[in-house]
Residue, then its C-alpha position, 0 to 999 in steps of 0.5 A: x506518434x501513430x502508435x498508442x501506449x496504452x498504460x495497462x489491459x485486460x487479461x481475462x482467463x474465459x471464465x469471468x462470464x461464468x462467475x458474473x452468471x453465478x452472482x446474479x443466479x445466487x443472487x449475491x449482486x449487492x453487497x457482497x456474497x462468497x466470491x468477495x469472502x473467498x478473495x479475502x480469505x486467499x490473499x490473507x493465505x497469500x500474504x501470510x505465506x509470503x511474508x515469511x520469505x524476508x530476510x530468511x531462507x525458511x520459515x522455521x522459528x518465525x512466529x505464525x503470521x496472521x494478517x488480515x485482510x478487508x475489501x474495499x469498493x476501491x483502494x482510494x477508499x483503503x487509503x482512507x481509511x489507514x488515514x483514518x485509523x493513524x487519526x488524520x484530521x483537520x489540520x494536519x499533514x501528510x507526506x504524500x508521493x508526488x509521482x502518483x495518482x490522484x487516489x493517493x492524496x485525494x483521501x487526504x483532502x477528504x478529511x480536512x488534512x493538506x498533502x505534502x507533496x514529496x518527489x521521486x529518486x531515479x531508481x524505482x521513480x517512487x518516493x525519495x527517501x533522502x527527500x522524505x526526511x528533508x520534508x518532515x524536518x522541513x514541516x517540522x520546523x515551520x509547523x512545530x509538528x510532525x506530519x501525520x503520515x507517510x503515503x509511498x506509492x508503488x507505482x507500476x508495480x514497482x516496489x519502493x525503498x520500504x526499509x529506507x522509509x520504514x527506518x526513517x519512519x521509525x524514527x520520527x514515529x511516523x506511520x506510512x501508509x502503503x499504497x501498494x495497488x499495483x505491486x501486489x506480491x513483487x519482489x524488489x530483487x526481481x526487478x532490481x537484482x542488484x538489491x537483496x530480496x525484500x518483498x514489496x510493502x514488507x515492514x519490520x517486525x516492529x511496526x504494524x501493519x493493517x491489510x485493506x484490500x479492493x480490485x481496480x481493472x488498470x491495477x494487479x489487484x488493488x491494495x493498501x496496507x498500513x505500516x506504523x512504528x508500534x508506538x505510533x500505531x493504533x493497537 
């Protein structure tokens, strides 16, 4: 094949070279500074305004939502930490999207724990639901435990089956960890129009969710949140 598909580029709106000045005029080259403050506090606006669009027209008689959002160096390092707030330990496992990039499992290593590796329906090509559930009876019954997470992919921006997983989450009381790098605000009736409008990552109002947020250039923006039935979650 003489022509090459490259898997993303850059698109640059002319001013990167003016905000780049600024950081180093002001000084604010390590750590942070108030550009990175400013990211936080507008995806924490975005999330919170979006989130209202599930399942309803508008908003009225919907408690106020008050995500909050944290970034990171990267969103391997978000997935490690959701690991680490769900308490993913040595010898321990987690149920992991096969079709993905090594960020998504690698994390799991870092803390002694082993991914499970679960493959991906035709539709989205993310995380099969029918197979997650094969996997945690599987694990189950070979390991007496459950695993100790879930970790969907959205993989080029598409969205997952979040309601499927999440309802089987549910009902094993397993946490999921969103790897929603790539996907950040698309909405599954968009590229799937078929489907009912669910936005991507969007957990039911039972379970709780922990936004963690870092850039990558290949990646929308880069983000990981973590989704977990209220029983399984660290309050």
């Amino acid at each position: 094949m003489s022509e090459r598909i490259l898997l993303c580029l850059a698109h640059m709106s002319g001013r990167e070279q003016d905000f780049i000045k600024e950081a180093f005029d002001q000084n604010w080259v390590v750590p942070l500074g108030p550009n990175v403050n400013g990211f936080e506090k507008d995806l924490e606006a975005f999330v919170n305004k979006r989130e209202c669009l599930r399942g309803a027209e508008k908003c009225e008689g919907m408690e106020p939502l008050d995500k909050k959002v944290v970034a990171l160096s990267a969103g391997t390092a978000a997935v490690h930490l959701a690991l680490i707030a769900c308490g993913v330990g040595p010898g321990d496992e987690v149920l992991v999207q096969s079709f993905t990039f090594c960020a998504s499992s690698h994390p799991v290593t870092y803390l002694g724990a082993t991914p499970v590796f679960v493959d991906s329906e035709r539709e989205t090509w993310n995380m099969d639901p029918d197979l997650l559930e094969d996997a945690i009876k599987d694990r189950i019954a070979k390991t007496g435990k459950k695993p100790k997470a879930i970790v969907p992919v959205a993989l080029y921006g598409m969205p997952y089956k979040i309601d499927r997983i999440m309802e089987i989450a549910n009902r094993y009381e397993i946490p999921v960890i969103e790897d929603a790098a790539e996907p950040v605000a698309a909405l599954l009736s968009v590229l799937m129009p078929t489907r009912p409008v669910k936005f991507s990552g969007m957990p039911p109002r039972r379970a709780r969710a922990i936004p963690t947020t870092s850039t990558r250039p290949s990646d929308t923006t880069t983000v990981c949140r973590i989704s977990a039935p209220a029983s399984a979650a660290a309050r």
